[in-house]
MARLOSE-16463 format. One record per residue (C-alpha): x, y, z; residue number from 1. Coordinates in steps of 0.05 Angstrom, whole numbers. Layout:
// MARLOSE-16463
REC      x      y      z seq
REC      X      Y      Z NUM
...
// end
This chain:
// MARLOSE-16463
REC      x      y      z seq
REC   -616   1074  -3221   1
REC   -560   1042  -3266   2
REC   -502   1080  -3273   3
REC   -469   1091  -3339   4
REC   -401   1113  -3313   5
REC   -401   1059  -3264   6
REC   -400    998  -3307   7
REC   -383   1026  -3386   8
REC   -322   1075  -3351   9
REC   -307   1041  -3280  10
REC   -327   1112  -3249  11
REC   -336   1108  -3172  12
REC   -401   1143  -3133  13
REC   -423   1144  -3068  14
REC   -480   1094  -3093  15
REC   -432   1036  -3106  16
REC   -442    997  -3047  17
REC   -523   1009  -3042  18
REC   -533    993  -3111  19
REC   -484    938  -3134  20
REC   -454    913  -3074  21
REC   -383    940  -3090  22
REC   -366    990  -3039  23
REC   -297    960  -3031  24
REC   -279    974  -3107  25
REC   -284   1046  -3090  26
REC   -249   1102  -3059  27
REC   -306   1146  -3051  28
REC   -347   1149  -2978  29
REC   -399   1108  -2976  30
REC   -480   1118  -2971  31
REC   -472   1046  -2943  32
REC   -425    993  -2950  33
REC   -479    927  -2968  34
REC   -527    937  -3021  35
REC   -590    960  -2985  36
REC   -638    912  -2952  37
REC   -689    970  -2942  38
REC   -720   1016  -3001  39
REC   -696   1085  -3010  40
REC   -752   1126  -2987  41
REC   -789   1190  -3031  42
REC   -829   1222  -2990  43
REC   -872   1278  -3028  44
REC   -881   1328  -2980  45
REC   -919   1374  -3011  46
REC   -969   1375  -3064  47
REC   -963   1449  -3075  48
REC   -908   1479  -3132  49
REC   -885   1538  -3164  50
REC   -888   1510  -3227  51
REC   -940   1467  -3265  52
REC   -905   1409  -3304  53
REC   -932   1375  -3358  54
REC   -896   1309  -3337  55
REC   -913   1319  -3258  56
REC   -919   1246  -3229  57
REC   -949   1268  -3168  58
REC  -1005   1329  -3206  59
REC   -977   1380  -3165  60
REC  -1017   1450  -3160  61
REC  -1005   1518  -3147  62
REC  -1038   1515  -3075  63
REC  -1030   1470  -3003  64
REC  -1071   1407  -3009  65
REC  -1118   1389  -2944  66
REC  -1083   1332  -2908  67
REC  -1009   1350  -2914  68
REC   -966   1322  -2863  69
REC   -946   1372  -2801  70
REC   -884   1378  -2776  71
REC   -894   1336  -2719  72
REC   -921   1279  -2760  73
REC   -866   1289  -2802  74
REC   -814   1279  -2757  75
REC   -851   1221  -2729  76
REC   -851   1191  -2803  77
REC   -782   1206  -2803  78
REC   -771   1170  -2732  79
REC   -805   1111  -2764  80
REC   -766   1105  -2827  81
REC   -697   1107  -2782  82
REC   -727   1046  -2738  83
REC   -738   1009  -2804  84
REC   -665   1024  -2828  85
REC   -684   1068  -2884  86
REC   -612   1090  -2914  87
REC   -636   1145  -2959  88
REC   -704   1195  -2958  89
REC   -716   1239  -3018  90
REC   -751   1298  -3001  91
REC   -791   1314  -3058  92
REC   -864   1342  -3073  93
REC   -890   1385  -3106  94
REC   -833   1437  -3099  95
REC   -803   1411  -3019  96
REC   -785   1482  -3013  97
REC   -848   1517  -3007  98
REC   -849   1489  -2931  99
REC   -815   1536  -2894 100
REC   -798   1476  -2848 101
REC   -759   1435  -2898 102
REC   -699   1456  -2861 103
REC   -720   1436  -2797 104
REC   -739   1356  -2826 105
REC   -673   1350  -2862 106
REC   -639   1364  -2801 107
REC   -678   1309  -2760 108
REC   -669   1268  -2818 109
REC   -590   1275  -2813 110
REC   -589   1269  -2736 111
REC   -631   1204  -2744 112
REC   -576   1179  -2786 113
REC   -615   1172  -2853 114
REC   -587   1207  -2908 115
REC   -619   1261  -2925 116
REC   -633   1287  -3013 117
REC   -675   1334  -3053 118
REC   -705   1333  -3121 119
REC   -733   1402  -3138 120
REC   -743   1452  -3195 121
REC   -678   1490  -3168 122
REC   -717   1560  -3176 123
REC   -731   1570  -3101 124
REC   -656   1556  -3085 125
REC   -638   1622  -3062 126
REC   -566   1636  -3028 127
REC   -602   1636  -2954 128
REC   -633   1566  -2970 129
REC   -580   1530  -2995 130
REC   -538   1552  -2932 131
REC   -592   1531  -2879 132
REC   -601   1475  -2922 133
REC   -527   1449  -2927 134
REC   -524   1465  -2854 135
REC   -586   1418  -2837 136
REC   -539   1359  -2859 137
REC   -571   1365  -2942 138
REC   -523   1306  -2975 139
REC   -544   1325  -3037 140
REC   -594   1371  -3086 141
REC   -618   1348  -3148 142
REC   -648   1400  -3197 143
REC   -693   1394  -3256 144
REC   -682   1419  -3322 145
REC   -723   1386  -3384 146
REC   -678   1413  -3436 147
REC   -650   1485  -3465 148
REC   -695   1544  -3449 149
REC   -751   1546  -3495 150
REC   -763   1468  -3483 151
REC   -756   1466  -3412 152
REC   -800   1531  -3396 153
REC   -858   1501  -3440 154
REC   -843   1436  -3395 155
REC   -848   1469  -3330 156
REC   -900   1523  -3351 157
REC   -862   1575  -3338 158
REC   -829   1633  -3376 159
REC   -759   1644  -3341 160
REC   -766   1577  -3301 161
REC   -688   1547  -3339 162
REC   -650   1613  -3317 163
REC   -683   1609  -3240 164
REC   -659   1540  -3246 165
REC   -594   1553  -3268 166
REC   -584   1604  -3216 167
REC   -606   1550  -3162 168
REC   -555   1503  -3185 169
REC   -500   1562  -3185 170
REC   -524   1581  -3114 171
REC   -521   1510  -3100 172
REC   -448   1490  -3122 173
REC   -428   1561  -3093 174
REC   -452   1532  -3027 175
REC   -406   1473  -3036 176
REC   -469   1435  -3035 177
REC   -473   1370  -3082 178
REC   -514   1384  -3136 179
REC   -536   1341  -3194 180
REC   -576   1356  -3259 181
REC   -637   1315  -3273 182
REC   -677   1306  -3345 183
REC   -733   1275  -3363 184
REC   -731   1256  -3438 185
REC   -793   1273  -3491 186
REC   -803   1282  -3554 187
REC   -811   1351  -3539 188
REC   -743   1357  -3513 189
REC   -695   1293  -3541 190
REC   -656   1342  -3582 191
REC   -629   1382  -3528 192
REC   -597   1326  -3493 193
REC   -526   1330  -3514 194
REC   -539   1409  -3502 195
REC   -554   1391  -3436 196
REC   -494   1352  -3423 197
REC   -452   1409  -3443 198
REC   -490   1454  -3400 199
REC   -471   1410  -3340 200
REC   -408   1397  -3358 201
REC   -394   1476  -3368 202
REC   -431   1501  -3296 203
REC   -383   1450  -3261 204
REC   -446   1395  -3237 205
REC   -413   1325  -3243 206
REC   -486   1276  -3234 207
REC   -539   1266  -3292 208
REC   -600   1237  -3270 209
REC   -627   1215  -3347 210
REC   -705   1192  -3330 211
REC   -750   1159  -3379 212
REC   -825   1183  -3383 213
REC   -865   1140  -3328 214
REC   -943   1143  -3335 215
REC   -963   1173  -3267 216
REC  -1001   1231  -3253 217
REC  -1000   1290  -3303 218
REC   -934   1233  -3344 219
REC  -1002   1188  -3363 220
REC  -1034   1249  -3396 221
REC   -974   1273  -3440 222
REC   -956   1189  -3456 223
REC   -966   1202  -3530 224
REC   -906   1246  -3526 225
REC   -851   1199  -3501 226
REC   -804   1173  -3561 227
REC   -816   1112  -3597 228
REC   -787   1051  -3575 229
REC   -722   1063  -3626 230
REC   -721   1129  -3610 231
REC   -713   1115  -3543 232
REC   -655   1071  -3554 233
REC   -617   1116  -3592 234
REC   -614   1168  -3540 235
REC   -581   1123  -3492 236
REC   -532   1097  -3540 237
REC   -513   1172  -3540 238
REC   -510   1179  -3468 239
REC   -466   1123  -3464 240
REC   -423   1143  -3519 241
REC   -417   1220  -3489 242
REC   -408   1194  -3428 243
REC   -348   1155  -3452 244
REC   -320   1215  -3485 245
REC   -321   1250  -3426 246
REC   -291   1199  -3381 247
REC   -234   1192  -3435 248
REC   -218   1266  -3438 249
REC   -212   1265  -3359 250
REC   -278   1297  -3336 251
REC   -315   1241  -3278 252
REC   -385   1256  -3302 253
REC   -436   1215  -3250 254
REC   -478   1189  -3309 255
REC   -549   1150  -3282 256
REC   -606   1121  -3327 257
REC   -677   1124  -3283 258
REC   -740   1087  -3300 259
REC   -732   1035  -3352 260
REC   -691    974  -3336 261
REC   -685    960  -3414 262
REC   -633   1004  -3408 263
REC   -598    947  -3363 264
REC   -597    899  -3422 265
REC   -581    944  -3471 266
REC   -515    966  -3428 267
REC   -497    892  -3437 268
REC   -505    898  -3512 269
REC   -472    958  -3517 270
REC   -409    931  -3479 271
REC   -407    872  -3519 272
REC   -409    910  -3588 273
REC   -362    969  -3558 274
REC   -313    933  -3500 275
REC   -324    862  -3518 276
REC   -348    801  -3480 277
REC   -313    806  -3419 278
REC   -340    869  -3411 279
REC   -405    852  -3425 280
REC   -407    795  -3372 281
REC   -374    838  -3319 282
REC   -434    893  -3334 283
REC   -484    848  -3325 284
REC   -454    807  -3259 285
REC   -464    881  -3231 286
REC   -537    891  -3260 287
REC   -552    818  -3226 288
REC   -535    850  -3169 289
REC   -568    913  -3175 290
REC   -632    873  -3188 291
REC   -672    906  -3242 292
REC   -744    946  -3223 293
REC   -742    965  -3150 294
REC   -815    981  -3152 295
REC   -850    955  -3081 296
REC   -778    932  -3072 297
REC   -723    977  -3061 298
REC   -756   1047  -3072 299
REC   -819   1054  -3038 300
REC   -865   1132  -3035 301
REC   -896   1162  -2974 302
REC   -942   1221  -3005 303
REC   -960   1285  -2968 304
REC  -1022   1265  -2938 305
REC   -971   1190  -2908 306
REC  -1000   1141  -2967 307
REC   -954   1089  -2978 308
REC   -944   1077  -3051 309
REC   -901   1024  -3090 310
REC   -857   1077  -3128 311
REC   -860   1153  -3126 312
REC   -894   1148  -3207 313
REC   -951   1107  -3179 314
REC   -992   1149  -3130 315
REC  -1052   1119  -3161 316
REC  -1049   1056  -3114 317
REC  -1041   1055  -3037 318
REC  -1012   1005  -2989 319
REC  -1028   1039  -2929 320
REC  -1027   1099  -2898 321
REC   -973   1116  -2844 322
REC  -1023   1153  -2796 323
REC  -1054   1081  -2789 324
REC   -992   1033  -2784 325
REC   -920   1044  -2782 326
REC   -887   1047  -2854 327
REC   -845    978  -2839 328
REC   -909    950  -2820 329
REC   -938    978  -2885 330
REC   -880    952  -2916 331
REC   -871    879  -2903 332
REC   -948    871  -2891 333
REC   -946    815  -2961 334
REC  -1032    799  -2953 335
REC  -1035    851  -3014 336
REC  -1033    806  -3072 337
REC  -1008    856  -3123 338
REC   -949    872  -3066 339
REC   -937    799  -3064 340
REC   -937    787  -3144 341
REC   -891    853  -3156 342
REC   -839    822  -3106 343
REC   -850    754  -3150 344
REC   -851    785  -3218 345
REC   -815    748  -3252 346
REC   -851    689  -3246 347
REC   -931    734  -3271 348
REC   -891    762  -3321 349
REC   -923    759  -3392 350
REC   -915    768  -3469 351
REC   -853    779  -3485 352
REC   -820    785  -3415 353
REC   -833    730  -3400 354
REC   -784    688  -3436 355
REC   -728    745  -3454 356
REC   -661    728  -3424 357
REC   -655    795  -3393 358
REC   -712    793  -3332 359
REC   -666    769  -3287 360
REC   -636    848  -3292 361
REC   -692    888  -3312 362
REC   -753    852  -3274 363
REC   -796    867  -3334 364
REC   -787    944  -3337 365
REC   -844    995  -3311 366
REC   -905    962  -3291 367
REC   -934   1022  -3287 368
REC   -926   1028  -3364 369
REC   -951    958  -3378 370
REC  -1015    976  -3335 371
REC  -1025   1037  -3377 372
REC  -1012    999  -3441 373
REC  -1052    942  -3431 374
REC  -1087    940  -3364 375
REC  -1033    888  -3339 376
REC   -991    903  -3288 377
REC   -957    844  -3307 378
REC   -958    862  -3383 379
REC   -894    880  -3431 380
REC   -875    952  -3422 381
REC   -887    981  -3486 382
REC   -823   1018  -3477 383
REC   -772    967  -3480 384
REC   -731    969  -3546 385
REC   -694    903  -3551 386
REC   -695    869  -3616 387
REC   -726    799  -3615 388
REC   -662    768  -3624 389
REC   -632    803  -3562 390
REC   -695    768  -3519 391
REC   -690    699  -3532 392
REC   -642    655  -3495 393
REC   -586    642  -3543 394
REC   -591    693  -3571 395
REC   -539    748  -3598 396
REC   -537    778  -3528 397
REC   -538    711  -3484 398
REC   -464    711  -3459 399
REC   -484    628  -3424 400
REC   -493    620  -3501 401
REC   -414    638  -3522 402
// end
């Protein structure tokens, strides 16, 4: 995740510590006070939904899948995660909610001192939930929603699915629960985005997760309809300008970019043109630290049947399985080559990553992309929008060049 607020704005989050290493610059509690030296662990614990996504990484269905994880092994994952200092497990699926023992994991989650989140649709977030969830020791819910009505419900294949969701996050911040709003940008639904915003802004939810399209599960079917390249660009300039506006009028909107570390490099850009150089080499001391991709590195997947998987978007490919070995075993086990080469990436980079100036803080973007695109995991991901002259050392964006 980079944040927007964090480096254009000087906002403080929870995250400032884990991600860039600056917990003492901020006020706020901290999820940890280093930046982490384990991954963040999403653990999809269902396959089984409400809804049927177009985008769904993970090709969730309407029923239980054979395999899940029971309760006891998922406490014992859980048990396992904590010995391998895990700081943060996403409970995720499918919808996590359709296990009536959600409540029970989060709990054992919180008592083993890893902090416990949840990504969901929001329209299973009824008062009764949200209460035995914030109880449990929940730190935090983030809730989809792909756009204004019309867009999202096509999204999420649902007629009504934006107003459950809206009533989830309602229920949610009634609670006193921290709640979030995440969006994954198409070309289906680009326009709504500073709709969106507003909509966030307006229900009192101060986090934006903004996602780029990864090519995973049901996301490699629908790849057509991400936005071109330029496209793409464009609606992150408009982020960071609306999150600017915001920030200036007084309103600490949480504002995080997910899943393409262009985004990294064109921050730097963006400060230079908008806030100047010293700006623009302060931004991208942080990204240094942040350290571009965190596939196989600092996020890591456990699916519902305890596969072990580089990133959440690539279920595809398995490490392991945690029914077999421990997950740190899983983990730091280095004999896979393609584990090995992701942790080295920089140097089986190729085409045009390989010589931009910016790899050091993007890491070469999504290799899940560049496998799509080209049958490379080590490939350019075709979504990266910098212009040739921002790439090459020396060039307009090089600040060792000024």
């Amino acid at each position: 995740m980079i944040s927007i607020s964090k480096l254009l704005c000087g906002g403080e989050a929870e995250g400032d510590g884990l991600r860039y290493d600056a917990a003492g610059e901020s006020r706020k509690p901290q999820i940890r006070e280093r930046k982490q030296r384990r991954p963040v662990v999403v653990w999809n614990t269902t396959k089984q939904c409400n809804l049927y996504c177009s985008h769904c990484y993970a090709g969730a269905e309407d029923a239980s899948a054979p395999g899940e994880l029971s309760t006891a092994e998922g406490k014992a994952l859980l048990e396992d995660l904590a010995a391998f200092d895990v700081p943060v497990v996403l409970f995720s699926g499918g919808e996590p909610l359709v296990r009536d023992d959600l409540e029970e994991l989060v709990a054992y989650a919180s008592d083993l001192g890893i902090r416990p989140v949840l990504s969901t649709n929001g329209t299973l977030l009824t008062e009764g939930r949200v209460e035995a969830l914030r109880d449990a020791g929940l730190a935090y819910a983030g809730v989809s929603v792909d756009g204004m009505p019309e867009h999202n419900d096509e999204m999420r294949g649902q007629e009504g699915a934006f107003d459950a969701a809206l009533r989830g996050i309602r229920t949610s911040l009634d609670a006193g629960l921290k709640t979030g709003l995440r969006y994954t940008i198409t070309e289906e639904n680009a326009d709504d985005l500073e709709d969106v915003i507003d909509l966030l802004h307006e229900e009192g939810v101060d986090r934006f997760c903004f996602y780029h399209l990864d090519y995973g599960g049901r996301g490699a079917e629908i790849a057509d309809a991400d936005l071109a390249p330029e496209d793409k660009r464009e609606a992150v300039r408009t982020l960071c300008d609306l999150t600017r506006e915001y920030h200036d009028r007084g309103d600490e909107i949480e504002t995080l970019l997910v899943g393409n570390y262009a985004d990294a490099a064109f921050l730097v850009e963006y400060a230079r043109s908008e806030l100047g150089g010293d700006a623009a080499e302060r931004i991208r001391a942080y990204l240094e630290r942040n350290g571009g991709d965190p596939t196989a590195e600092r996020v890591a997947d456990v699916d519902y049947q305890g596969n072990v998987h580089p990133t959440q978007f690539w279920q595809s490919y398995s490490l392991g399985n945690v029914r077999d070995r421990s997950f740190g075993d899983i983990w730091t086990d280095e004999t896979n080559p393609l584990v090995r080469r992701l942790r080295e990436r920089e140097d089986h980079l190729t085409g045009r990553c390989a010589s931009c100036q910016y790899r050091s803080i993007c890491r070469g973007g999504s290799r899940l992309r560049a496998l799509a695109a080209s049958d490379d995991p080590f490939g350019p991901d075709p979504q990266c929008y910098l212009s040739e002259s921002e790439r090459e050392p020396g060039g307009a964006g090089d600040l060792a060049a000024d």
